[in-house]
Structure formats: C-alpha cells, structure tokens
PyMOL Python script that loads the backbone (N, CA, C, O; Angstrom):
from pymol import cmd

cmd.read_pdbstr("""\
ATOM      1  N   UNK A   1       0.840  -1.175   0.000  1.00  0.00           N
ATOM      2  CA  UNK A   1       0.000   0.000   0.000  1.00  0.00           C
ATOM      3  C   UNK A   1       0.890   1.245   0.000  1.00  0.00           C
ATOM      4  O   UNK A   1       2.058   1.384   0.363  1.00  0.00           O
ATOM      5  N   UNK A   2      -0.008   2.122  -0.518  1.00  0.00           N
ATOM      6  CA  UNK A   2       1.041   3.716  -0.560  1.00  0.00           C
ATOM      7  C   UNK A   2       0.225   4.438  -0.404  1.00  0.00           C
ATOM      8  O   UNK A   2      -0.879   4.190  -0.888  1.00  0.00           O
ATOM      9  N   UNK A   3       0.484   5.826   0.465  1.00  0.00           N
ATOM     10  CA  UNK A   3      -0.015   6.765   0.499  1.00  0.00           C
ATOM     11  C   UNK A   3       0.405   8.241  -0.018  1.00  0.00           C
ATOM     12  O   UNK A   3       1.315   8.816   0.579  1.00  0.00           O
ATOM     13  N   UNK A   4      -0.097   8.733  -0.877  1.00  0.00           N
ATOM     14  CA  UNK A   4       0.292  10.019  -1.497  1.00  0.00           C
ATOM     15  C   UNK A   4      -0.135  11.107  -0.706  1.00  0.00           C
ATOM     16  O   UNK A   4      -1.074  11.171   0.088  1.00  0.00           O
ATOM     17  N   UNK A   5       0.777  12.032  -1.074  1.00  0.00           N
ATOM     18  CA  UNK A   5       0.560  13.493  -0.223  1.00  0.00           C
ATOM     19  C   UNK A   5       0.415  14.517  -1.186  1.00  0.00           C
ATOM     20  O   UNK A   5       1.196  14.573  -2.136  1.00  0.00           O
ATOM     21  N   UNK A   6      -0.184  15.050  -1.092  1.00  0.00           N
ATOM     22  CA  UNK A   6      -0.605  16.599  -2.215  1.00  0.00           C
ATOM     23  C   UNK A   6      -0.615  17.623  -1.002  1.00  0.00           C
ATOM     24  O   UNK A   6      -1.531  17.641  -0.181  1.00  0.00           O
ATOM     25  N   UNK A   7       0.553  18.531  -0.954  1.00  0.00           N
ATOM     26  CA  UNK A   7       0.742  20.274   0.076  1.00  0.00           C
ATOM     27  C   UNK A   7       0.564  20.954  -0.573  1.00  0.00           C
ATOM     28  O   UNK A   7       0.852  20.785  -1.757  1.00  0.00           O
ATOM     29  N   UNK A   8      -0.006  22.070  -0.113  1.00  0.00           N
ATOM     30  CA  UNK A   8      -0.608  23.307  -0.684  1.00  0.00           C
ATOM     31  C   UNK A   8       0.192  24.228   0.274  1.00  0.00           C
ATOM     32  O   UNK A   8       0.027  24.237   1.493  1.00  0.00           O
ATOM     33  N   UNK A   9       1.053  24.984  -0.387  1.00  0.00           N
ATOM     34  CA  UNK A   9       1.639  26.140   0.937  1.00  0.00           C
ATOM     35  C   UNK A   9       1.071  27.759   0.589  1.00  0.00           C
ATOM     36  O   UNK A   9       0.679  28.387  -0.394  1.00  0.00           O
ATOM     37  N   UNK A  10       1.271  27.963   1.894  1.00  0.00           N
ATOM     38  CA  UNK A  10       0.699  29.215   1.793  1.00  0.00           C
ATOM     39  C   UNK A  10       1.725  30.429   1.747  1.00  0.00           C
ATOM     40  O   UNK A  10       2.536  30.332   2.668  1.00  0.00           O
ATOM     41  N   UNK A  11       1.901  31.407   1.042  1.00  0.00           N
ATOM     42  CA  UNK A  11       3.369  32.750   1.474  1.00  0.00           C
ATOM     43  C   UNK A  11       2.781  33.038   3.166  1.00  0.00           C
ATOM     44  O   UNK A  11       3.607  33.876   3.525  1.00  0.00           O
ATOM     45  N   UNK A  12       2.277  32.921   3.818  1.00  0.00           N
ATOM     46  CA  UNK A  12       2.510  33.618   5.340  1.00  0.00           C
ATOM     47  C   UNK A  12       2.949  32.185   6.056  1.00  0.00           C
ATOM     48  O   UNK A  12       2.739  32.277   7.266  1.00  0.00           O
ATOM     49  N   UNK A  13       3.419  31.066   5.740  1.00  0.00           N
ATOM     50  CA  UNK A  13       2.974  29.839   5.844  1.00  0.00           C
ATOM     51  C   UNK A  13       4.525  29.084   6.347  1.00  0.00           C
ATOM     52  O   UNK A  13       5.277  30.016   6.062  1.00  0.00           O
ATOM     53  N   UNK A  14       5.032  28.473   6.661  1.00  0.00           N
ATOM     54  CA  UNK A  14       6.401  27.460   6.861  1.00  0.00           C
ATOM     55  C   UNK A  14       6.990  27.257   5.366  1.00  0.00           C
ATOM     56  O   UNK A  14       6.546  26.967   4.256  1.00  0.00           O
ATOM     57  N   UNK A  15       8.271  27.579   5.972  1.00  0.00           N
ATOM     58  CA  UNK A  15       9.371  27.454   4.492  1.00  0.00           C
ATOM     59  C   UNK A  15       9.439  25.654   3.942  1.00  0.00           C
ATOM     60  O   UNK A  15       9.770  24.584   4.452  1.00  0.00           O
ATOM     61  N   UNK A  16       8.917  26.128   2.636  1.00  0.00           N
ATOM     62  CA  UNK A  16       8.884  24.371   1.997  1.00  0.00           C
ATOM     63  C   UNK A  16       9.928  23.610   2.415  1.00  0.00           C
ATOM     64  O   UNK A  16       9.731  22.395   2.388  1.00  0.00           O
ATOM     65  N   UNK A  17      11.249  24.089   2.889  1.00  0.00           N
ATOM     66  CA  UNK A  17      12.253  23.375   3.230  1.00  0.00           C
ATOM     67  C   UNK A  17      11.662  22.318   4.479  1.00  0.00           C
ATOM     68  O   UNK A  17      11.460  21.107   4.568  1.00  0.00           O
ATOM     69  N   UNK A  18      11.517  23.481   5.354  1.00  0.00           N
ATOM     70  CA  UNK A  18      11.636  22.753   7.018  1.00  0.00           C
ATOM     71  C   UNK A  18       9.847  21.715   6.634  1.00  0.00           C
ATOM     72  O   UNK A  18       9.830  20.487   6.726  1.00  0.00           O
ATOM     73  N   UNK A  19       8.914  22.311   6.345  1.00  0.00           N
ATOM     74  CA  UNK A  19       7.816  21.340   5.885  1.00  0.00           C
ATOM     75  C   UNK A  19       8.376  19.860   5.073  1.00  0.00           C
ATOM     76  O   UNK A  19       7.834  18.805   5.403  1.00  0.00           O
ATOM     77  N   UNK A  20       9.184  19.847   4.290  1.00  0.00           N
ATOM     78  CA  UNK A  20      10.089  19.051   3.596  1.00  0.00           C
ATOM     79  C   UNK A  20      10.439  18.063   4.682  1.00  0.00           C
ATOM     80  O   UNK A  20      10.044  16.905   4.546  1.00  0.00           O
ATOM     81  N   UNK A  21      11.363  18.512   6.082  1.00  0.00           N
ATOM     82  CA  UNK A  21      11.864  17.893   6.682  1.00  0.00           C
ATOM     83  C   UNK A  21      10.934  16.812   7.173  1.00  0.00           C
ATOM     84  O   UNK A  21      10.923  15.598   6.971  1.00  0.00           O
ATOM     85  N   UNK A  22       9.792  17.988   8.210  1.00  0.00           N
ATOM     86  CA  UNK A  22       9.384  17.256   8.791  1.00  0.00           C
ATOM     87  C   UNK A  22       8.712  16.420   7.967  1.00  0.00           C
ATOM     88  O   UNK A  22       8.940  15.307   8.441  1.00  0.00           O
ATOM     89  N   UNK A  23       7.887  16.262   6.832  1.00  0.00           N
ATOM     90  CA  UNK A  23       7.593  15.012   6.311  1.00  0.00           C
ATOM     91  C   UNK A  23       8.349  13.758   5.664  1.00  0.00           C
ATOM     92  O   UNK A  23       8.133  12.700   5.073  1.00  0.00           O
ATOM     93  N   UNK A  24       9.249  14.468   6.098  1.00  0.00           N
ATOM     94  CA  UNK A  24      10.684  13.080   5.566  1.00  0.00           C
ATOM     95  C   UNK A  24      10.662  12.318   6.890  1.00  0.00           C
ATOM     96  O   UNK A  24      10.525  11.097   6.966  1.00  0.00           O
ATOM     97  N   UNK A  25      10.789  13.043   7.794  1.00  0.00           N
ATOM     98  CA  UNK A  25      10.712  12.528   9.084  1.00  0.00           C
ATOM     99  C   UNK A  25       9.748  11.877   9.692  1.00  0.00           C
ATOM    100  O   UNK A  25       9.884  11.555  10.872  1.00  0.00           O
ATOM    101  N   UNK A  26       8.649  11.587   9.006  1.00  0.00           N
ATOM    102  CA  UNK A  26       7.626  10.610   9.302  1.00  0.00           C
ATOM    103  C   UNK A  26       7.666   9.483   8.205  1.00  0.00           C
ATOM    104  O   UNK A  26       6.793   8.620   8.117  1.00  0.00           O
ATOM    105  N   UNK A  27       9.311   9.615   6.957  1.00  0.00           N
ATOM    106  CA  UNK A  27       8.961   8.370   6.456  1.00  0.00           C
ATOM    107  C   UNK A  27       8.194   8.628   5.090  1.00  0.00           C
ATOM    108  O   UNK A  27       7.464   7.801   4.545  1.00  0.00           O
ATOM    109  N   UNK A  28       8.491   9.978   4.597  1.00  0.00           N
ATOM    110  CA  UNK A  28       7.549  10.368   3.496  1.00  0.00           C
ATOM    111  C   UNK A  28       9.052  10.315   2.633  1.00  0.00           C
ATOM    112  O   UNK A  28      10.224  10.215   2.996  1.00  0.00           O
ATOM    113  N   UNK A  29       8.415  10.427   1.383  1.00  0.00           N
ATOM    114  CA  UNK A  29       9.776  10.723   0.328  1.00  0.00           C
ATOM    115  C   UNK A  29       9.078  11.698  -0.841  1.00  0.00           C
ATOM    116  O   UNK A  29       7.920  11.635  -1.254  1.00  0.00           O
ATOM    117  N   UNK A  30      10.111  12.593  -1.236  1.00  0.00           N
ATOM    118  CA  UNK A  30       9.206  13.551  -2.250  1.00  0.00           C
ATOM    119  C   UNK A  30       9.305  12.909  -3.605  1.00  0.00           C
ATOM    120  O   UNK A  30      10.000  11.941  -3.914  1.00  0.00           O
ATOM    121  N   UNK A  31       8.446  13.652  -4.406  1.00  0.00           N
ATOM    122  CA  UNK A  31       8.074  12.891  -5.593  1.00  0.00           C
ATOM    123  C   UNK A  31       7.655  14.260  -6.372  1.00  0.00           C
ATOM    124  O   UNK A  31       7.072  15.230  -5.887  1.00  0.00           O
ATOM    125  N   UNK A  32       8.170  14.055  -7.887  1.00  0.00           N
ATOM    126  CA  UNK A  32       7.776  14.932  -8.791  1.00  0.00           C
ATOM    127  C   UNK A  32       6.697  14.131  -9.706  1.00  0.00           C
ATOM    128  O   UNK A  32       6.645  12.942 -10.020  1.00  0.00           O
ATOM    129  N   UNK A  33       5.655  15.496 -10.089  1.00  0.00           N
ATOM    130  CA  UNK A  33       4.802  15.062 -10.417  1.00  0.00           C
ATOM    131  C   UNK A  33       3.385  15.222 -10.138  1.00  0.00           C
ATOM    132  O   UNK A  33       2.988  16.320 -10.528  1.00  0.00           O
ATOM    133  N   UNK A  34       2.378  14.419  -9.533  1.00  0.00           N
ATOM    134  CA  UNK A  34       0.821  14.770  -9.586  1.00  0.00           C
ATOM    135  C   UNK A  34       1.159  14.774  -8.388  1.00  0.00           C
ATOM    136  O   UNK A  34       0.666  15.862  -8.089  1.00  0.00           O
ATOM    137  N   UNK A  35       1.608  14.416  -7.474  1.00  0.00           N
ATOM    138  CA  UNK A  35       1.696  14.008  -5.675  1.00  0.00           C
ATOM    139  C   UNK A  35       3.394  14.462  -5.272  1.00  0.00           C
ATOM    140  O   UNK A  35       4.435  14.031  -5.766  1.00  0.00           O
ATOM    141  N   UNK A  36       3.217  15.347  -4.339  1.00  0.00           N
ATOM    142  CA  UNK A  36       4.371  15.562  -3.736  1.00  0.00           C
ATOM    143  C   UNK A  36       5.421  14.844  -3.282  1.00  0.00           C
ATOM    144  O   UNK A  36       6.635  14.899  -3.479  1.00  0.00           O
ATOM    145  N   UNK A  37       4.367  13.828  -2.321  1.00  0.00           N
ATOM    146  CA  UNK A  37       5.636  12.646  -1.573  1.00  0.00           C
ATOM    147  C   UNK A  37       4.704  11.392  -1.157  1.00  0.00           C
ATOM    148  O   UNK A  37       3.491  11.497  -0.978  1.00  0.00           O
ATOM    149  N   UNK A  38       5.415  10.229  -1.031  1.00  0.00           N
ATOM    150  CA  UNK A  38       4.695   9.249  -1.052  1.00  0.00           C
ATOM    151  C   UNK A  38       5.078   8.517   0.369  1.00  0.00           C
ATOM    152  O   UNK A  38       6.123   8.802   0.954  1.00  0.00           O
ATOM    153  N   UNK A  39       4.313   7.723   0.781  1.00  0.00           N
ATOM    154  CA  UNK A  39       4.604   6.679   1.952  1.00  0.00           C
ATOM    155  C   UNK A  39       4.559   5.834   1.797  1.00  0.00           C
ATOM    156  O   UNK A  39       3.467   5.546   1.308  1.00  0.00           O
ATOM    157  N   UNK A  40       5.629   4.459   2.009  1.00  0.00           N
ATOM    158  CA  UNK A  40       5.561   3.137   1.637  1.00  0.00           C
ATOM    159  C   UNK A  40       5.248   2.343   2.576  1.00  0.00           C
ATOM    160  O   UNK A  40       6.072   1.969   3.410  1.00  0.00           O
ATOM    161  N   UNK A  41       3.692   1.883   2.565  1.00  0.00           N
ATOM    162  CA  UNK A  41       3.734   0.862   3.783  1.00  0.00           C
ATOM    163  C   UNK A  41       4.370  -0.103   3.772  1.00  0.00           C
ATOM    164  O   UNK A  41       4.889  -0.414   2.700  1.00  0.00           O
ATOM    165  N   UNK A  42       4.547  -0.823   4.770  1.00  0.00           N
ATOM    166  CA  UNK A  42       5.311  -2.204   4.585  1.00  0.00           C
ATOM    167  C   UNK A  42       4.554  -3.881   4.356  1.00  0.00           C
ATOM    168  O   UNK A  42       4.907  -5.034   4.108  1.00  0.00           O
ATOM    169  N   UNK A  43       2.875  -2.813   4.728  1.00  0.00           N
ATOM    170  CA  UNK A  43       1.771  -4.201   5.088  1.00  0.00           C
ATOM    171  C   UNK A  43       0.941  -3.359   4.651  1.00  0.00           C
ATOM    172  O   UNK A  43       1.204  -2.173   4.450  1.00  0.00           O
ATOM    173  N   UNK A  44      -0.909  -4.280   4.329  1.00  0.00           N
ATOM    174  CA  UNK A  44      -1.358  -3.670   4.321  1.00  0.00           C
ATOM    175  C   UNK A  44      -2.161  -3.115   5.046  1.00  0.00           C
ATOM    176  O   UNK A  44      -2.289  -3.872   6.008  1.00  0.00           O
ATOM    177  N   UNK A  45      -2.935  -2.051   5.215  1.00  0.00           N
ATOM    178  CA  UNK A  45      -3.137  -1.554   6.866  1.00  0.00           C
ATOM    179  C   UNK A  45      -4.680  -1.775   6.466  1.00  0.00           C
ATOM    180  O   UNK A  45      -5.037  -2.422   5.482  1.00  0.00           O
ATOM    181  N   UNK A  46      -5.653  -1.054   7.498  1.00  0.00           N
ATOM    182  CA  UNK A  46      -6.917  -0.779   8.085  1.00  0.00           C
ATOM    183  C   UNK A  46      -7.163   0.642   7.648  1.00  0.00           C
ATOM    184  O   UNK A  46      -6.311   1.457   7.294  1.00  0.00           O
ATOM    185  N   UNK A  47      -8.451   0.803   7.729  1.00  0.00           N
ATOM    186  CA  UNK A  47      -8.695   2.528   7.582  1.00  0.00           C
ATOM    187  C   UNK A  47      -8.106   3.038   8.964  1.00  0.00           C
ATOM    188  O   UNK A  47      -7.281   3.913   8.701  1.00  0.00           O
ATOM    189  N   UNK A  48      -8.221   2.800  10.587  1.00  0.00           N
ATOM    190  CA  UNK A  48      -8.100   2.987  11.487  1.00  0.00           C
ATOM    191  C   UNK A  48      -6.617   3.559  11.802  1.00  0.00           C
ATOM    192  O   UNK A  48      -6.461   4.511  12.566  1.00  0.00           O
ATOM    193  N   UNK A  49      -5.584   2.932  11.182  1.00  0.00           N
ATOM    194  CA  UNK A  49      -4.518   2.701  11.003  1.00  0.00           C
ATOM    195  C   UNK A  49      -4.000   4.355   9.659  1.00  0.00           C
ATOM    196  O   UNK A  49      -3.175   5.255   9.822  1.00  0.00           O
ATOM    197  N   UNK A  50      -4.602   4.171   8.912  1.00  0.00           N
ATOM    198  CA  UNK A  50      -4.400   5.176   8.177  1.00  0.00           C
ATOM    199  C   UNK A  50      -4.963   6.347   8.071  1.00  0.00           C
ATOM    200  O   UNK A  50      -5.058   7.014   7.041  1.00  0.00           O
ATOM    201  N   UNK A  51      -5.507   6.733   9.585  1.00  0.00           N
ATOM    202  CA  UNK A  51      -6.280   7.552  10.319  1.00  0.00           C
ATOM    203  C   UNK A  51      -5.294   8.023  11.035  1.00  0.00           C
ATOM    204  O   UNK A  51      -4.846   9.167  10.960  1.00  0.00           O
ATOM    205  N   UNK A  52      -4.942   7.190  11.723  1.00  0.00           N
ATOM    206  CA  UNK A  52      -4.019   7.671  13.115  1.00  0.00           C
ATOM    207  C   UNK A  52      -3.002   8.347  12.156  1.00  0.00           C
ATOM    208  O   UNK A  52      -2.823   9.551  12.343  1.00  0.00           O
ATOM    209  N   UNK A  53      -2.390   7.816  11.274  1.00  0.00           N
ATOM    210  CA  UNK A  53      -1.281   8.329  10.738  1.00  0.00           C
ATOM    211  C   UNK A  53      -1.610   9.868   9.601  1.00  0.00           C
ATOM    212  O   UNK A  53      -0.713  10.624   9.227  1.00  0.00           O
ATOM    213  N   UNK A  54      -2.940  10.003   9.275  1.00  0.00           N
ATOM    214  CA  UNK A  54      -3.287  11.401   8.744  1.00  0.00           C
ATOM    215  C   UNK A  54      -3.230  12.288  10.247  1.00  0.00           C
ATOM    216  O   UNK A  54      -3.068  13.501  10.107  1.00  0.00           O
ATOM    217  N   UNK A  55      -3.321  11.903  11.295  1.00  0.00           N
ATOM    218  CA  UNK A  55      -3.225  12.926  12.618  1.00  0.00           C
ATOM    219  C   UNK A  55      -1.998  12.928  12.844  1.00  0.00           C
ATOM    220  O   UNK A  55      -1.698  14.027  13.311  1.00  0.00           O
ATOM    221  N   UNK A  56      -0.731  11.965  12.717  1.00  0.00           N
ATOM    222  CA  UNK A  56       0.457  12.346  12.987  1.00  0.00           C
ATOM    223  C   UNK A  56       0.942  13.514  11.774  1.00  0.00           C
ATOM    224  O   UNK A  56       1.759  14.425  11.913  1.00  0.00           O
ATOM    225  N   UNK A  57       0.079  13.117  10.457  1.00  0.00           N
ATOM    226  CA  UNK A  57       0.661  14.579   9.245  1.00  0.00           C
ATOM    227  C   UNK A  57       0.147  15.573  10.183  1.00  0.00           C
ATOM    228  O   UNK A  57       0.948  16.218  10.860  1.00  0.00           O
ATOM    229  N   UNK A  58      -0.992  15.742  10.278  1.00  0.00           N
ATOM    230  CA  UNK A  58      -1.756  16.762  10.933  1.00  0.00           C
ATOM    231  C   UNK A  58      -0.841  17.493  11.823  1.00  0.00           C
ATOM    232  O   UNK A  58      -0.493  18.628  11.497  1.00  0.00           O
ATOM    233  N   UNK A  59      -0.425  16.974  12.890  1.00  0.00           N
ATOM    234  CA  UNK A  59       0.369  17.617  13.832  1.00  0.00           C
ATOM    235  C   UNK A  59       1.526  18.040  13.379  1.00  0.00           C
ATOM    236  O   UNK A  59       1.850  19.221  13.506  1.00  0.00           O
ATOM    237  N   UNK A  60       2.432  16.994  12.693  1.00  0.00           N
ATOM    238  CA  UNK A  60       3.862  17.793  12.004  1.00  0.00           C
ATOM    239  C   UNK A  60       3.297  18.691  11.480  1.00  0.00           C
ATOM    240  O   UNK A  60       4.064  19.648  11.584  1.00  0.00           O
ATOM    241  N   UNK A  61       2.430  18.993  10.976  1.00  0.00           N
ATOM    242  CA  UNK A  61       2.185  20.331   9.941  1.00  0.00           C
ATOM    243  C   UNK A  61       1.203  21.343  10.194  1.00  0.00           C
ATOM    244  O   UNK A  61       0.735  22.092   9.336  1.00  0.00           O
ATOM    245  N   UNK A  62       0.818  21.324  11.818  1.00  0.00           N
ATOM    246  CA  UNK A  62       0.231  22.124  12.566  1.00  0.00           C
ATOM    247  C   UNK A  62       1.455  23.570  12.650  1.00  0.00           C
ATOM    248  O   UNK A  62       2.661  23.650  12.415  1.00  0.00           O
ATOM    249  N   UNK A  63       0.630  24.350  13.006  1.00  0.00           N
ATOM    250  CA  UNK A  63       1.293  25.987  12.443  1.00  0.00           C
ATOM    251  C   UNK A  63       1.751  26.303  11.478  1.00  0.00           C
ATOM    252  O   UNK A  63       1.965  27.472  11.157  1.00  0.00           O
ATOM    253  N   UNK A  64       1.976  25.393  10.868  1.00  0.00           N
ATOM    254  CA  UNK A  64       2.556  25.843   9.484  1.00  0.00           C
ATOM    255  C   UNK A  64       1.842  26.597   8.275  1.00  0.00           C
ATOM    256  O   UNK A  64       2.243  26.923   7.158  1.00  0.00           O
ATOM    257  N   UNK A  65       0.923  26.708   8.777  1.00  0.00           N
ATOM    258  CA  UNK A  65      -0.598  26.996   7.568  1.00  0.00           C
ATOM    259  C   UNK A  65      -0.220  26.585   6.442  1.00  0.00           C
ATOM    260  O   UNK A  65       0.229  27.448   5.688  1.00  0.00           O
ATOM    261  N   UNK A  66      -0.267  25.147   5.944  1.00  0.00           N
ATOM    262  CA  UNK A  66      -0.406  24.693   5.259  1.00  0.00           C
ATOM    263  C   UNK A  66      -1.589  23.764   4.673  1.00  0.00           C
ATOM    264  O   UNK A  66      -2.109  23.009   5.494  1.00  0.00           O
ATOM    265  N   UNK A  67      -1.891  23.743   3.850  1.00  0.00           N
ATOM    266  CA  UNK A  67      -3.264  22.347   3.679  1.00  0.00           C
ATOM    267  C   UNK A  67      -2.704  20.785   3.130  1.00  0.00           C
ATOM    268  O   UNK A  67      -1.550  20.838   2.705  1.00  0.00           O
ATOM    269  N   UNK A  68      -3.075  19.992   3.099  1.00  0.00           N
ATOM    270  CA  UNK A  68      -2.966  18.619   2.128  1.00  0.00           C
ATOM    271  C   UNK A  68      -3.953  17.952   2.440  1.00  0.00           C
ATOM    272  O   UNK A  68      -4.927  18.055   3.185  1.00  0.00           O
ATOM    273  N   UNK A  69      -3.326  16.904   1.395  1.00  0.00           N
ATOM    274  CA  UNK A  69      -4.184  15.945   0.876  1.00  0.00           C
ATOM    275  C   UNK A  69      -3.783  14.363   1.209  1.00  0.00           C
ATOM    276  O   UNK A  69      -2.647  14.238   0.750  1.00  0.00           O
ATOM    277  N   UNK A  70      -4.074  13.478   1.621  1.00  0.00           N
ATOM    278  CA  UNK A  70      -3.962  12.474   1.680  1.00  0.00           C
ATOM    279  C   UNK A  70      -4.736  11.057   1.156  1.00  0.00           C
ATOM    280  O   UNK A  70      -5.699  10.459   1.636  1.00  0.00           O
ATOM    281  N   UNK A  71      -4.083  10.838   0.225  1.00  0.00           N
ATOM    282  CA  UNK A  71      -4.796   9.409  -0.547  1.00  0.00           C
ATOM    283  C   UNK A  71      -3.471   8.410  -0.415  1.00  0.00           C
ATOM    284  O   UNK A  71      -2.258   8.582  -0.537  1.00  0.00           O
ATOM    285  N   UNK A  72      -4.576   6.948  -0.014  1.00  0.00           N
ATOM    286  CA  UNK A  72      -3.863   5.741   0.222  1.00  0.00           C
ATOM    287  C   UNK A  72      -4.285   4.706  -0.829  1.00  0.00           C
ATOM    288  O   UNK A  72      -5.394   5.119  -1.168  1.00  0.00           O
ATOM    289  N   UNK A  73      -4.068   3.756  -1.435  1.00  0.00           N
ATOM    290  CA  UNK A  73      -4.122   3.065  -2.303  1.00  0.00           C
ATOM    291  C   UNK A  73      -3.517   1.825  -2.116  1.00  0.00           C
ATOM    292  O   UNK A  73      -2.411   1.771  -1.578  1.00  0.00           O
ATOM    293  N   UNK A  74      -4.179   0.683  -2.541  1.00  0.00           N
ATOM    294  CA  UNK A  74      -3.377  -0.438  -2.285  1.00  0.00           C
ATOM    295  C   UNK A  74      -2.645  -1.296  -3.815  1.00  0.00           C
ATOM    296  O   UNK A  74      -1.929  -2.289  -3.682  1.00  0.00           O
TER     297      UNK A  74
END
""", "prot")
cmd.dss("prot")
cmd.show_as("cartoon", "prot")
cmd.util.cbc("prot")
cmd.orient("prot")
C-alpha cells in the first residue's frame, strides 16, 4: 500500500524546506509530479490505522498553515 501526499503552501505559511523535513521525518519521500511525496507501507493496513497516521501529518504540519491531501491506495 502507498499513500500520497498533495501540500498546498501558503506565502505567510512554513518554508517548503523545514515542511520538507518534517515530512521526511515521518517516512515520506518527495516525488515529482501529480503528488508531492509518497509513503511506503510495509503491510497492508486498516482505515483505522491510516487515520491515526493522517493525525500524525496533521500535527507535524500544525502551524505551518499549510493544507494537504492524503490518498492511500493499495
């Protein structure tokens, strides 16, 4: 399974760099193209499971005023 990320930044918003980081740091990798960065599960998960982990984006990317998107696919 994989999950794609689509960010939307804002100019009053966190420098794409450090946003960059922290989603590397949960295991994301960037990607050119229709989707920014992708996540490689290792199994395949539950909706429950790929819940909890849209609230861990959520929080890395709290203050940042940023938006995304999250689609998972198996």
């Amino acid at each position: 399974m994989k999950s794609y990320l689509i960010v939307w930044f804002n100019s009053e918003g966190g420098k794409p760099s450090e946003i960059n980081q922290r989603l590397m740091s949960l295991g994301f990798k960037p990607l050119q193209g229709t989707h920014d960065y992708v996540y490689e599960w290792r199994k395949n998960v539950e909706v429950d499971e790929i819940l909890s982990f849209g609230d861990k984006v959520k929080m890395t990317l709290q203050g940042l005023n940023v938006m995304f998107k999250l689609e998972t696919i198996s």
